[in-house]
KOLFINU-526418 format. One record per residue (C-alpha): z negated, x, y; residue number from 0. Coordinates in steps of 0.001 Angstrom, whole numbers, plus 524288, in hexadecimal, padded with zeros to 5 digits. Each point is the difference from the previous one (the first is absolute). Layout:
% KOLFINU-526418
<pt w="Z" u="X" v="Y" n="NUM"/>
...
//
This chain:
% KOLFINU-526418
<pt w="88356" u="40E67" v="97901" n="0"/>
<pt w="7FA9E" u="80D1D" v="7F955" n="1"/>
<pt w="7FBF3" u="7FFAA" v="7F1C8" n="2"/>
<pt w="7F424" u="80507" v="7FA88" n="3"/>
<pt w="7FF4A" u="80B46" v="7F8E6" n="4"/>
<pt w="7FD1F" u="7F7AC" v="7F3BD" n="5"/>
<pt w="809B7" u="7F5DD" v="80267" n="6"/>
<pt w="80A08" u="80C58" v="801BD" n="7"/>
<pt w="7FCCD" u="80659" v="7F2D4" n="8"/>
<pt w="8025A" u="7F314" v="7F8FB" n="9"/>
<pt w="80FD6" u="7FF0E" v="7FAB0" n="10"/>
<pt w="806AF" u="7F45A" v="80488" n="11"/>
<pt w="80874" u="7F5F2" v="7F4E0" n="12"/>
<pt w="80BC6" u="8075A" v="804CB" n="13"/>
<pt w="7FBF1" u="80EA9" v="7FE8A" n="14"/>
<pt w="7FA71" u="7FA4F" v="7F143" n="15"/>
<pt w="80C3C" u="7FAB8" v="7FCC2" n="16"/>
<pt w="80631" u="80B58" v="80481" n="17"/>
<pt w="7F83D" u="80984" v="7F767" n="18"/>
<pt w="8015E" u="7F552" v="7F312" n="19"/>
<pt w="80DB3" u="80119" v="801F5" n="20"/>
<pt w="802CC" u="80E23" v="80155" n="21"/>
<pt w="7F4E1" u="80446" v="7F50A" n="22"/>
<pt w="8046C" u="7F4F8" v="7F81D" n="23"/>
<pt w="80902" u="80620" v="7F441" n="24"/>
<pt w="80AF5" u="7F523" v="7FA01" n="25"/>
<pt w="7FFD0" u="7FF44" v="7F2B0" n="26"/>
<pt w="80BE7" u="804B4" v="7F911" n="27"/>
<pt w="806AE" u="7FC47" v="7F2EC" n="28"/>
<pt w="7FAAC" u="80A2A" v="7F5BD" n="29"/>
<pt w="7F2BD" u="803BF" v="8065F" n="30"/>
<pt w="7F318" u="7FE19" v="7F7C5" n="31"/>
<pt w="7F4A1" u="7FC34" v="80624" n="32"/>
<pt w="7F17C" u="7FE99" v="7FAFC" n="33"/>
<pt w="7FBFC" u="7F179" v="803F5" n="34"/>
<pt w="7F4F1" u="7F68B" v="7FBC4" n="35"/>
<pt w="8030D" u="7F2FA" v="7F992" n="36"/>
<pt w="7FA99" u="7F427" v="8096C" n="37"/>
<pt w="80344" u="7F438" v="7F72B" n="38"/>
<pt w="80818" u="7FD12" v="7F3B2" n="39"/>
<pt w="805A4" u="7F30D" v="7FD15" n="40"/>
<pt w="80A74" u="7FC24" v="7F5EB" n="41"/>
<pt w="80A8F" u="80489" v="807A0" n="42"/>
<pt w="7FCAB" u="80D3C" v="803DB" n="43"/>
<pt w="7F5D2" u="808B2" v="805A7" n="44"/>
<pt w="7FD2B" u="80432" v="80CDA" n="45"/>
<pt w="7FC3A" u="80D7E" v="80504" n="46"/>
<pt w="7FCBE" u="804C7" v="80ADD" n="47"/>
<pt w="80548" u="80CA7" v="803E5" n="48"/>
<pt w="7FA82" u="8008E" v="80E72" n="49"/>
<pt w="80BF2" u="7FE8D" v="805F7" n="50"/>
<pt w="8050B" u="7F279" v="80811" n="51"/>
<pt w="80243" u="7F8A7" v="7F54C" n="52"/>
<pt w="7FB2A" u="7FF12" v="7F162" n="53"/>
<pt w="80893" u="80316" v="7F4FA" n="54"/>
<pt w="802D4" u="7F5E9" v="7F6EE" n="55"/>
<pt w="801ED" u="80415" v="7F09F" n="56"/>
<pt w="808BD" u="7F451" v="7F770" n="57"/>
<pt w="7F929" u="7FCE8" v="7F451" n="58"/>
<pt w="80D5B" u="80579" v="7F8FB" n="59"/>
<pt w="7FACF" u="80CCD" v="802F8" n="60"/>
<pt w="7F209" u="7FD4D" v="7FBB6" n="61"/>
<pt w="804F7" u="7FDBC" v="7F279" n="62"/>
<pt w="806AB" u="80CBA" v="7FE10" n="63"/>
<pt w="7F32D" u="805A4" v="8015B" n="64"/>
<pt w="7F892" u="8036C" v="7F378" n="65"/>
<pt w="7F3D2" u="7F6E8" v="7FB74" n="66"/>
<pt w="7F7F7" u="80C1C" v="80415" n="67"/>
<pt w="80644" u="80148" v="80C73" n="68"/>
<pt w="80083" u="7F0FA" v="802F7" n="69"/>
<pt w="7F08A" u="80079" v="7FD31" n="70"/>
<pt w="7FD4E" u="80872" v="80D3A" n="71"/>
<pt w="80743" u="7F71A" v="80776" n="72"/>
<pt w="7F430" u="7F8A5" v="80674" n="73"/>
<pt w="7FCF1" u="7FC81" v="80D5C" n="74"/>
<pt w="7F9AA" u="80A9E" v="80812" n="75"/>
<pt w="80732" u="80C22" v="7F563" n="76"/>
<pt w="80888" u="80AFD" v="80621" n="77"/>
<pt w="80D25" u="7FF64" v="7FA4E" n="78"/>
<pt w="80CBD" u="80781" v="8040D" n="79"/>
<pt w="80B6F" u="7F745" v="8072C" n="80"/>
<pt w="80E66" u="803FE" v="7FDF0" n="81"/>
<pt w="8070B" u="7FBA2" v="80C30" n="82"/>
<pt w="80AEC" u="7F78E" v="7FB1E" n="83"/>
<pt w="80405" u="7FA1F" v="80B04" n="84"/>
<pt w="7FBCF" u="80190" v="80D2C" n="85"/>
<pt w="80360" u="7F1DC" v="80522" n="86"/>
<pt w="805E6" u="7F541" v="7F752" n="87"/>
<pt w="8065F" u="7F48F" v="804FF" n="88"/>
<pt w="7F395" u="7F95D" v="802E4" n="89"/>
<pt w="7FAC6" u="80BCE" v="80531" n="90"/>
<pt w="7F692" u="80437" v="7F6F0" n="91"/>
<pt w="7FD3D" u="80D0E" v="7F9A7" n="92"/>
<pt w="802F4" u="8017A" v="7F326" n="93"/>
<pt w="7F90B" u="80B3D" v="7F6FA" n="94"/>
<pt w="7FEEE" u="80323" v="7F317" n="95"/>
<pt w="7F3B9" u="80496" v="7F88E" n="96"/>
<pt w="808F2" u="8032C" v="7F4FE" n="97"/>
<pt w="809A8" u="80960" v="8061D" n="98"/>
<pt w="7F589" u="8052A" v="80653" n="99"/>
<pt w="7F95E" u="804E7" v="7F0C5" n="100"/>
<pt w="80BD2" u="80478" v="7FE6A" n="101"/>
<pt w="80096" u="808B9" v="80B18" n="102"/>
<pt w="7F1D4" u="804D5" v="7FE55" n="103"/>
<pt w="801AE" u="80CFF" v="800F9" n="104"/>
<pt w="804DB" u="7FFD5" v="81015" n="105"/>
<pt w="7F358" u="7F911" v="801EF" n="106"/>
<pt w="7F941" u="80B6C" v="7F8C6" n="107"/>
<pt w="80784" u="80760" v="80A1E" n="108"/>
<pt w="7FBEB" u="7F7EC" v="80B71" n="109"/>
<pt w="7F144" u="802E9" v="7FAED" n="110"/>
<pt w="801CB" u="80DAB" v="80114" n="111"/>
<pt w="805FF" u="7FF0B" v="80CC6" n="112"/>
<pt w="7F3E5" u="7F85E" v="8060F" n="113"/>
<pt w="7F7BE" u="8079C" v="7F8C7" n="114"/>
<pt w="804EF" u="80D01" v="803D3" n="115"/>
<pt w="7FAB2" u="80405" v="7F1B3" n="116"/>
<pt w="80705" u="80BC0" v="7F89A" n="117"/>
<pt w="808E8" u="7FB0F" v="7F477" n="118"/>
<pt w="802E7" u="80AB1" v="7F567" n="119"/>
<pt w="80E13" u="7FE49" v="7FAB1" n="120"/>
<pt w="80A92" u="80695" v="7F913" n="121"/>
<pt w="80C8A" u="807A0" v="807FC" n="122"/>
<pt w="80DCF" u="7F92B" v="7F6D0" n="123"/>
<pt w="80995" u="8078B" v="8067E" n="124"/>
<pt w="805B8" u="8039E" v="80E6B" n="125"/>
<pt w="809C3" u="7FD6E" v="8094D" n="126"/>
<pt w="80496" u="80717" v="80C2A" n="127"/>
<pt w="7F471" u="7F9A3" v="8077F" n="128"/>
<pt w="7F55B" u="80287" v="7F7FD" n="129"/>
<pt w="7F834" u="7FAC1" v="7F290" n="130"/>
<pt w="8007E" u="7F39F" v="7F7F0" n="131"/>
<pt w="7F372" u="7FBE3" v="7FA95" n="132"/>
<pt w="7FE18" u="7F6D4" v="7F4E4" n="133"/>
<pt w="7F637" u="7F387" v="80552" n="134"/>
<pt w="7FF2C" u="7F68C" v="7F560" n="135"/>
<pt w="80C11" u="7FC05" v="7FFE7" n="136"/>
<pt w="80405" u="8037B" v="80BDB" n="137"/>
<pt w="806BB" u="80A5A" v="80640" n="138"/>
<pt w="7FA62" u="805FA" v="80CF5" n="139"/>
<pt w="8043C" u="80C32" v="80758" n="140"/>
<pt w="7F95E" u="80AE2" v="805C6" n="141"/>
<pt w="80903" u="80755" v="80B86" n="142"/>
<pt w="7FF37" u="80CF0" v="7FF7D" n="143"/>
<pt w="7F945" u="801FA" v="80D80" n="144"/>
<pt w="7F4F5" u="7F957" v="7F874" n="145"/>
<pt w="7FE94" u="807BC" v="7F540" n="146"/>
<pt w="7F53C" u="80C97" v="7FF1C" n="147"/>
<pt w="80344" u="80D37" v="80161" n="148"/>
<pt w="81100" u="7FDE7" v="802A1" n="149"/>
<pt w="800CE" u="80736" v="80C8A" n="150"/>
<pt w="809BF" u="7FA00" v="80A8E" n="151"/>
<pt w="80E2B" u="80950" v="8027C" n="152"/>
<pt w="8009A" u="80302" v="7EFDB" n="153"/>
<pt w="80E10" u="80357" v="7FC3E" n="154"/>
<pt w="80473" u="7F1F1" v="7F84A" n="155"/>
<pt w="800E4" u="80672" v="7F37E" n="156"/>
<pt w="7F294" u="806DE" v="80011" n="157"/>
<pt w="7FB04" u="7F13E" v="804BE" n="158"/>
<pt w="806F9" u="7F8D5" v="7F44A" n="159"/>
<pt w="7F840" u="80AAC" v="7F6E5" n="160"/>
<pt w="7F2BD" u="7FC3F" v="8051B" n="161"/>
<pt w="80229" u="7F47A" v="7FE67" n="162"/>
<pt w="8060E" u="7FFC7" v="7F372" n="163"/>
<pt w="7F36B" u="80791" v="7FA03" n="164"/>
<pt w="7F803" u="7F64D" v="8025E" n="165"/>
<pt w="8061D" u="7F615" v="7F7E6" n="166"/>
<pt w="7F70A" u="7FBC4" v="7F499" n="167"/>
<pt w="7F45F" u="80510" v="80714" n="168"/>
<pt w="7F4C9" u="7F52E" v="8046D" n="169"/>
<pt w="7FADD" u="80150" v="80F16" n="170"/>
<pt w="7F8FF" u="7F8A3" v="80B24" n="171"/>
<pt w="805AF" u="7F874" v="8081C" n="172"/>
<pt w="7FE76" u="7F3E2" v="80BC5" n="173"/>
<pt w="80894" u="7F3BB" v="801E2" n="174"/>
<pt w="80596" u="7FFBE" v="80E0E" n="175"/>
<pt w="80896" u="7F53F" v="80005" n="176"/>
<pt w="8002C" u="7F5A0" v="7F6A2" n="177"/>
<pt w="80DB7" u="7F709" v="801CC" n="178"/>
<pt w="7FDB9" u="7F53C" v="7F2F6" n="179"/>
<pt w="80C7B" u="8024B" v="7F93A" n="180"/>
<pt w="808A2" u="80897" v="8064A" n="181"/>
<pt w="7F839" u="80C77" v="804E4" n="182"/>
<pt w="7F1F2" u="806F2" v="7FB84" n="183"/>
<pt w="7FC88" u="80D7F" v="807C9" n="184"/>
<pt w="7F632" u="80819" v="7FBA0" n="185"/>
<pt w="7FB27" u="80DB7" v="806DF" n="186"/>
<pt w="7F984" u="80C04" v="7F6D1" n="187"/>
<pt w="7FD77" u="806D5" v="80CB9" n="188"/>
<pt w="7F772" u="7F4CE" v="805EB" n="189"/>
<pt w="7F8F5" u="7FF37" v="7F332" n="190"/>
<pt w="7FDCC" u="80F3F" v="7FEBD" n="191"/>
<pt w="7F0A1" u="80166" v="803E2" n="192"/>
<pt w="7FA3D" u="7F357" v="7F880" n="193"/>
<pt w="8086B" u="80341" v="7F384" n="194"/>
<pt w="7FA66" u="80E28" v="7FEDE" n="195"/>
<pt w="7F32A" u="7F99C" v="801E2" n="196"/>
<pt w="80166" u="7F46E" v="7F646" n="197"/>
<pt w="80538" u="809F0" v="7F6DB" n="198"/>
<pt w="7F3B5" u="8081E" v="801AE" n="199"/>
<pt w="7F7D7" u="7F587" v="7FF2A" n="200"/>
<pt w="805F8" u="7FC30" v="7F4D1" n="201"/>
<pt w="7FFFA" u="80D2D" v="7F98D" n="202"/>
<pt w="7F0BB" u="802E0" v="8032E" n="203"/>
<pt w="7FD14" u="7F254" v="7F8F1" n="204"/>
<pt w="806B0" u="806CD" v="7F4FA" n="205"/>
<pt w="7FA25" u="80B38" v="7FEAE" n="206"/>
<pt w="7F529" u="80561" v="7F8B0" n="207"/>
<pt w="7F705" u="80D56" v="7FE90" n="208"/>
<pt w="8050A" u="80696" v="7F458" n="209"/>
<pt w="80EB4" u="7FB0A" v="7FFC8" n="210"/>
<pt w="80B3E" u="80B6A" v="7FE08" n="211"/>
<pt w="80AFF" u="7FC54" v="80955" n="212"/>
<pt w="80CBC" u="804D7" v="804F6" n="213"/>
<pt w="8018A" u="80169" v="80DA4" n="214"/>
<pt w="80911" u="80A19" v="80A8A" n="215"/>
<pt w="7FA66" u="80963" v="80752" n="216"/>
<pt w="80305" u="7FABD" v="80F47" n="217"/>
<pt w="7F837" u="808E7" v="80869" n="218"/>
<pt w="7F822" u="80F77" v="7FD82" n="219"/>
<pt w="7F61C" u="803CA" v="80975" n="220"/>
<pt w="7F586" u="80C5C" v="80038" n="221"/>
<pt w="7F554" u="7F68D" v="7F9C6" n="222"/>
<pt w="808B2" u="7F7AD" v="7F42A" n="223"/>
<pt w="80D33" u="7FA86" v="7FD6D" n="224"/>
<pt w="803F1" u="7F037" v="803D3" n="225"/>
<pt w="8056F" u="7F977" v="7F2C3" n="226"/>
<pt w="80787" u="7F276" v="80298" n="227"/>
<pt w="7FB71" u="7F6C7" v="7F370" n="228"/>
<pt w="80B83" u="7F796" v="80205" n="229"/>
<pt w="7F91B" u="7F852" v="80BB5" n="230"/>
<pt w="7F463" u="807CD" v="80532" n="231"/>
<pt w="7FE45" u="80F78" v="8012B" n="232"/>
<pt w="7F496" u="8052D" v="7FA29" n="233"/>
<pt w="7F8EA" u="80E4F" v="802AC" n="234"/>
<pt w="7FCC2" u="80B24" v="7F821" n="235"/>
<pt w="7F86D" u="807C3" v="8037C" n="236"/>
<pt w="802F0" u="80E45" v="7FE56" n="237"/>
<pt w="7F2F7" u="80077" v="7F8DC" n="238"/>
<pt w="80377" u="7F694" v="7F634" n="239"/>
<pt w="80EB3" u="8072A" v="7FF42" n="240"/>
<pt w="7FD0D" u="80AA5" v="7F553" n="241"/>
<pt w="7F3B1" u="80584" v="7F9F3" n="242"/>
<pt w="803D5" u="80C36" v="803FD" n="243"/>
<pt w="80110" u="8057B" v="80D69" n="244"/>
<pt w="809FF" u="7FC21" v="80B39" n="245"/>
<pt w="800F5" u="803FA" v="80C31" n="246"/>
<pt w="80864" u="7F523" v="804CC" n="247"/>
<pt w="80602" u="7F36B" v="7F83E" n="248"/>
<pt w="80FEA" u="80643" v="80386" n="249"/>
<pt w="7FC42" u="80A31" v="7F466" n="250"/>
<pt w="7FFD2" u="7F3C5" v="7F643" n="251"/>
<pt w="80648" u="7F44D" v="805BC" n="252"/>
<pt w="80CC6" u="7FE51" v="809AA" n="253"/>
<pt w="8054C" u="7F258" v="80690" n="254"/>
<pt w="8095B" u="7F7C9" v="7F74E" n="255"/>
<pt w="7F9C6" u="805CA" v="7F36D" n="256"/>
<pt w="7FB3F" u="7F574" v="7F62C" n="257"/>
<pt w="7F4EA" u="80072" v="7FAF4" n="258"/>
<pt w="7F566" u="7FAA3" v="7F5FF" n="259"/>
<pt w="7F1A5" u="7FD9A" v="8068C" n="260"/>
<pt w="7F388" u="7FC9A" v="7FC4C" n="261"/>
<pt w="7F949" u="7F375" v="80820" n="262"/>
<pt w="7F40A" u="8057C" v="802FE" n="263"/>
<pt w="7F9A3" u="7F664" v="808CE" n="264"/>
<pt w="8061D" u="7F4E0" v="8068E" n="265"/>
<pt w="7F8EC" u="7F8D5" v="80D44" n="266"/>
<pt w="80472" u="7F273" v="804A9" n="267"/>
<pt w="7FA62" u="7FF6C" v="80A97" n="268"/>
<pt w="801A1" u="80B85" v="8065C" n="269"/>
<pt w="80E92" u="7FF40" v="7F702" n="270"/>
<pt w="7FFA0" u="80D6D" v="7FD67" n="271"/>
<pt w="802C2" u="805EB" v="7F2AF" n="272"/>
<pt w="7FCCE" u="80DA2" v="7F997" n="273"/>
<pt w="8073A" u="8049F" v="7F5C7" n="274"/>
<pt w="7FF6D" u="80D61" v="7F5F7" n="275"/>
<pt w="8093A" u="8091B" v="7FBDB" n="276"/>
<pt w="7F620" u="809A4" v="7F7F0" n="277"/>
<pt w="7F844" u="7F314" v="7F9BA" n="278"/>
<pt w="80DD8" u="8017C" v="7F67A" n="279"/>
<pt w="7FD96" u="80D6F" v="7FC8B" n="280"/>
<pt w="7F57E" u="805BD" v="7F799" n="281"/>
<pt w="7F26D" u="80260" v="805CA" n="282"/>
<pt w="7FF32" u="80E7F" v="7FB96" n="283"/>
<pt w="7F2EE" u="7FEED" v="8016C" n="284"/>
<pt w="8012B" u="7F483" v="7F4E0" n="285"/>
<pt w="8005C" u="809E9" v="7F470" n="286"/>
<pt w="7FC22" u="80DA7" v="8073A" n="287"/>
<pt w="7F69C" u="8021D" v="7F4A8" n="288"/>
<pt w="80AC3" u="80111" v="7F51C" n="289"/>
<pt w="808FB" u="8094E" v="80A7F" n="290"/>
<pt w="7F53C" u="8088E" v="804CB" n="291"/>
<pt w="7F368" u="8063A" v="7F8E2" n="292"/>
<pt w="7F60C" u="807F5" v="80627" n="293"/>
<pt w="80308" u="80EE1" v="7FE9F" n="294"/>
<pt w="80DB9" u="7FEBE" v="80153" n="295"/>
<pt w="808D2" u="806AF" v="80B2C" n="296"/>
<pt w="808BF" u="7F992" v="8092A" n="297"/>
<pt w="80828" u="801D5" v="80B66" n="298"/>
<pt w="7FEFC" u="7F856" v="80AFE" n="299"/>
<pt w="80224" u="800D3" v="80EED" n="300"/>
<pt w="7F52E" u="7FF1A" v="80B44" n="301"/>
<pt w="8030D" u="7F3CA" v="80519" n="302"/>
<pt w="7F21E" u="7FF8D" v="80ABB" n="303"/>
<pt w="7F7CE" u="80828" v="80451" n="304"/>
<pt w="7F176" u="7FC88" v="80296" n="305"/>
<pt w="7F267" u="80665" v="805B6" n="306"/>
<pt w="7FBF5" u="7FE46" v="7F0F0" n="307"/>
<pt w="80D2D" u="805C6" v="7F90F" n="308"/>
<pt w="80E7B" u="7FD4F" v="7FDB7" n="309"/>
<pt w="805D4" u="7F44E" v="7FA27" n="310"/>
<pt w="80B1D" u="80339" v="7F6E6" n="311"/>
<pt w="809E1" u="7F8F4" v="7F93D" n="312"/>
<pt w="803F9" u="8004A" v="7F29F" n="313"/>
<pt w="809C8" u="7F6E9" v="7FE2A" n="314"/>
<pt w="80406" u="7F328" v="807EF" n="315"/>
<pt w="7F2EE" u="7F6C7" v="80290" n="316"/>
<pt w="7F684" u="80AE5" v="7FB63" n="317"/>
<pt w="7F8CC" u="806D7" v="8082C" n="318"/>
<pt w="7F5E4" u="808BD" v="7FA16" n="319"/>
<pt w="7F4AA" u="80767" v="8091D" n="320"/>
<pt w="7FDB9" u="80E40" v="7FF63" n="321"/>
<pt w="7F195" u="7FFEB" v="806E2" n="322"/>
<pt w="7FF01" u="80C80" v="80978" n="323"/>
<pt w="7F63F" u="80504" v="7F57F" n="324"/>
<pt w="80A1F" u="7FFBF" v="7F5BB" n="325"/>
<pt w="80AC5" u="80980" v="80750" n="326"/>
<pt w="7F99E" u="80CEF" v="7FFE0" n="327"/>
<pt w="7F3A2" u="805B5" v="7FF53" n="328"/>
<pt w="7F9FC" u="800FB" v="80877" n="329"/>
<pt w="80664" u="7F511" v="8059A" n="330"/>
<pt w="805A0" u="801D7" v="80E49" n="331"/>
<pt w="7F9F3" u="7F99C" v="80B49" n="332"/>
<pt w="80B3C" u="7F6E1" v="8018B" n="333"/>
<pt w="80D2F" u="7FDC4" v="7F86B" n="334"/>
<pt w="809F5" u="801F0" v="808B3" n="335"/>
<pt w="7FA7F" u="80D73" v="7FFB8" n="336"/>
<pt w="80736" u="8033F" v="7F1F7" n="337"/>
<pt w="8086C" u="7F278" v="7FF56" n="338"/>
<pt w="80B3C" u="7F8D6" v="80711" n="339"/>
<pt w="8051E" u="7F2CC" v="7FCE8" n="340"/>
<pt w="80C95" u="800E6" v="7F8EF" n="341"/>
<pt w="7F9C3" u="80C3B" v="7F8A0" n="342"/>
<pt w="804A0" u="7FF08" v="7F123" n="343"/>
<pt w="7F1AD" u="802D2" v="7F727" n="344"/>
<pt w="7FEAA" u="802EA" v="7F2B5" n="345"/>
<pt w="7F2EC" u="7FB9A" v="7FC92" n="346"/>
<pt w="7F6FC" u="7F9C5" v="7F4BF" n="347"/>
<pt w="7FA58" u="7F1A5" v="7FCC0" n="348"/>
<pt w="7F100" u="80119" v="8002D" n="349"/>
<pt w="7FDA2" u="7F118" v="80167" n="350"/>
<pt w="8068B" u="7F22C" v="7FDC8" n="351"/>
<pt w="7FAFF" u="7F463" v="804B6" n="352"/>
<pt w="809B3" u="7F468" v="7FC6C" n="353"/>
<pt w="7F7EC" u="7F4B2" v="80581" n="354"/>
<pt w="7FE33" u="806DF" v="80C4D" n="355"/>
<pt w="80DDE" u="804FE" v="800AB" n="356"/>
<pt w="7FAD2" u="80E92" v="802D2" n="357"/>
<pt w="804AB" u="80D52" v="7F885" n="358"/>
<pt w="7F737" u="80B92" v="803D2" n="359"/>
<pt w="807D1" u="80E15" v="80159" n="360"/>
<pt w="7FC5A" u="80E6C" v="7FF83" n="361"/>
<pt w="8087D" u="80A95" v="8053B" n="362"/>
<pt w="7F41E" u="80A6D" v="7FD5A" n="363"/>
<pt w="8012E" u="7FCB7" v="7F330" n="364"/>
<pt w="80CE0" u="80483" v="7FC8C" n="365"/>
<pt w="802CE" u="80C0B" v="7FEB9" n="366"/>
<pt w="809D1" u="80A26" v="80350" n="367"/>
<pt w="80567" u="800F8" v="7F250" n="368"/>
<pt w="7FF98" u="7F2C8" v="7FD3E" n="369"/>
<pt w="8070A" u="7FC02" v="80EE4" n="370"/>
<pt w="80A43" u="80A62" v="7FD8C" n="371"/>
<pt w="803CD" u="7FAE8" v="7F123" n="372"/>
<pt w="801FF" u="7F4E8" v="80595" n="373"/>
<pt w="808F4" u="803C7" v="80C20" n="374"/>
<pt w="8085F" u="80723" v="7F72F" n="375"/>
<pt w="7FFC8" u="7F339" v="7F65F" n="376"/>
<pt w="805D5" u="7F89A" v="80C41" n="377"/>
<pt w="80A1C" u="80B87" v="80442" n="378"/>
<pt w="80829" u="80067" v="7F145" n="379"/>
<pt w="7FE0F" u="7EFE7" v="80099" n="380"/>
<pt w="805C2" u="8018C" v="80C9E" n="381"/>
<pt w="80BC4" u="80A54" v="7FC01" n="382"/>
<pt w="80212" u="7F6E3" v="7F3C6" n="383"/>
<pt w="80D5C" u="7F8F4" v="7FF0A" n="384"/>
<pt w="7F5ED" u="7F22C" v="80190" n="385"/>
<pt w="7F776" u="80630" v="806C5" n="386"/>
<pt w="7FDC2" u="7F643" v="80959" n="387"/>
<pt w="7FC68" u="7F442" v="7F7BD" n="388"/>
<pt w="7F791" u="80D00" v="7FA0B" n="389"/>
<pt w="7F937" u="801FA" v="80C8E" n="390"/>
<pt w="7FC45" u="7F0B8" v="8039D" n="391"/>
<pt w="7F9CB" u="800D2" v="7F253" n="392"/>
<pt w="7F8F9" u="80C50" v="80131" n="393"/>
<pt w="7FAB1" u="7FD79" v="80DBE" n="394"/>
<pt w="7FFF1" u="7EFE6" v="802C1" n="395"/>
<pt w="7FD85" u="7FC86" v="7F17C" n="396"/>
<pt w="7F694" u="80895" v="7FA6E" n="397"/>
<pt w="800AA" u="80219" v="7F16F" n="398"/>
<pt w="7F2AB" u="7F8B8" v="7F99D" n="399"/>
<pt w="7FFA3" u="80487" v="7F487" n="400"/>
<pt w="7F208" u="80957" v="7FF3C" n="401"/>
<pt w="80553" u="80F7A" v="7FEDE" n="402"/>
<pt w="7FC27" u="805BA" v="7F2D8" n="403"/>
<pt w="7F5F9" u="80A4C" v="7FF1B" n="404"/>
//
């Protein structure tokens, strides 16, 4: 007679039994398992540990427990079981709440292994198959195949010095097997993506806007430079690299340098961070008035052109403007007519505007007497046996001091 497709989906007693029995994992001497206490009489308690039968814990093991520790024993708690024994002569199982404290740290382990959560430990030392890692106080192994960035087909020797440098050093890692008292596996290169993010996560929480920290410089590209902050890379931008002029970040910076930055603004959300390296060197436009003084001739170099004149630099971070009407008279019709970027200028201060960070220039207004005194003041600097500290002074550092009459 033909069953109905109902009837036919429904498992029979034997193909249950079947599947109880094969899923159905024995308890052995020395495991730990998480149960919850059903009753609790004056011989013992029981717990059930959802397997066929209950565990029974003697009241001789209650009583080793603390008076803290006997207090959470109450019907309905989670407690740990120690296997004992897995049948005893009557054919009960026998656990032990107190072994079980005693082995708490492999059911940390076993938490992390249902968890799948990253663990941060410390490497102890090596062997020929990998790491040992300190876990409470327990001993648990990484193989080599599991740890980051050890290539496969390394010559032993060059594998044994990887290794060895990372004793003492503190990484990420996930528990992979968990065998209670004999065997704890751990694996660095499972745990790889969600430790770089915990780290950053925990890094971003730590920072704040206005911190000075140390950090390496990981990556340089045309617009800024990648620092790692021991966690999380942050950018700077090549505008916030140097007050003066770059034209890319490999003048300054190169990878594996160290470096000091400033923590310019830090987003959560977004978990990007933007950090300084001219915020820890003096605005020059902080004191310009003290360093410059209206009148007084400088040097500088046409850094931009414009419709309305050339912008020129004096120094690192200041820019001053020489206004088309200010480089000859009559002025020409454009400046690239008479300039060129990269053009060295000799030329006078006819305005300073601190608050607005400008400096107005004249080239009209120096004349041909004045420009070639002060060529020739820069040629014996130049020809002097220091004549290059001589010349950074004369042209990058103006003297302030006003010239006597």
């Amino acid at each position: 007679m033909a069953r109905s497709g109902a009837e036919a989906e429904e498992p029979t007693e034997l193909q249950t039994f079947l599947e109880e029995a094969y899923s159905y994992e024995r308890p052995q001497r020395g495991d730990i398992r998480m149960g919850t206490v059903v009753s609790i009489d004056r011989d013992g308690v029981i717990v059930d540990l959802g397997l066929k039968r209950d565990g029974f814990v003697p009241i001789s093991d209650i009583e080793q427990l603390s008076p803290q520790e006997r207090e959470t024993i109450q019907v309905g708690a989670e407690v740990p079981a120690f296997i004992v024994r897995p049948e005893d002569e009557e054919g009960n199982l026998i656990v032990s709440i107190h072994q079980a404290l005693l082995n708490k740290d492999w059911l940390v382990a076993e938490r992390y292994l249902k968890s799948g959560e990253v663990w941060e430990g410390r490497v102890v030392g090596t062997n020929r198959g990998g790491l040992i890692v300190k876990f409470g106080d327990i001993r648990g192994f990484v193989p080599a195949s599991h740890v980051s960035g050890l290539p496969q087909g390394l010559p032993e020797d060059e594998r044994q010095r990887r290794l060895q440098s990372m004793v003492g050093q503190s990484f990420g890692f996930k528990v992979i097997e968990v065998h209670p008292r004999r065997r704890l596996v751990l694996s660095q290169r499972e745990a790889e993506r969600d430790w770089r993010d915990l780290r950053k996560e925990r890094l971003i929480s730590d920072l704040a806007e206005g911190q000075v920290r140390r950090g390496v410089v990981t990556g340089i590209r045309d617009f800024g430079a990648f620092v790692d902050l021991g966690g999380a890379d942050g950018l700077i931008h090549i505008s916030e690299m140097s007050w003066g002029r770059l034209r890319h970040p490999r003048e300054l910076l190169k990878v594996g340098q160290e470096i000091e930055v400033y923590v310019l603004r830090v987003d959560p959300q977004r978990k990007r961070i933007a950090l300084s390296l001219k915020r820890l060197q003096p605005d020059p436009w902080a004191d310009v008035e003290k360093r410059y003084y209206v009148g007084q001739l400088v040097e500088g170099t046409v850094s931009r052109l414009a419709p309305f004149g050339a912008f020129v630099e004096i120094e690192p971070g200041l820019d001053g403007l020489l206004h088309i009407s200010q480089i000859s008279s009559p002025p020409p019709s454009q400046p690239q007519d008479v300039l060129s970027e990269g053009e060295r200028l000799v030329l006078r201060i006819v305005s300073i505007e601190p608050e607005l960070q400008r400096i107005g220039l004249s080239l009209k207004d120096v004349s041909e007497r004045e420009r070639n005194r002060w060529l020739a003041k820069r040629q014996a600097s130049q020809s002097s046996p220091d004549g290059g500290s001589q010349q950074v002074q004369a042209q990058d550092k103006p003297q302030v001091a006003p010239q006597s009459s």
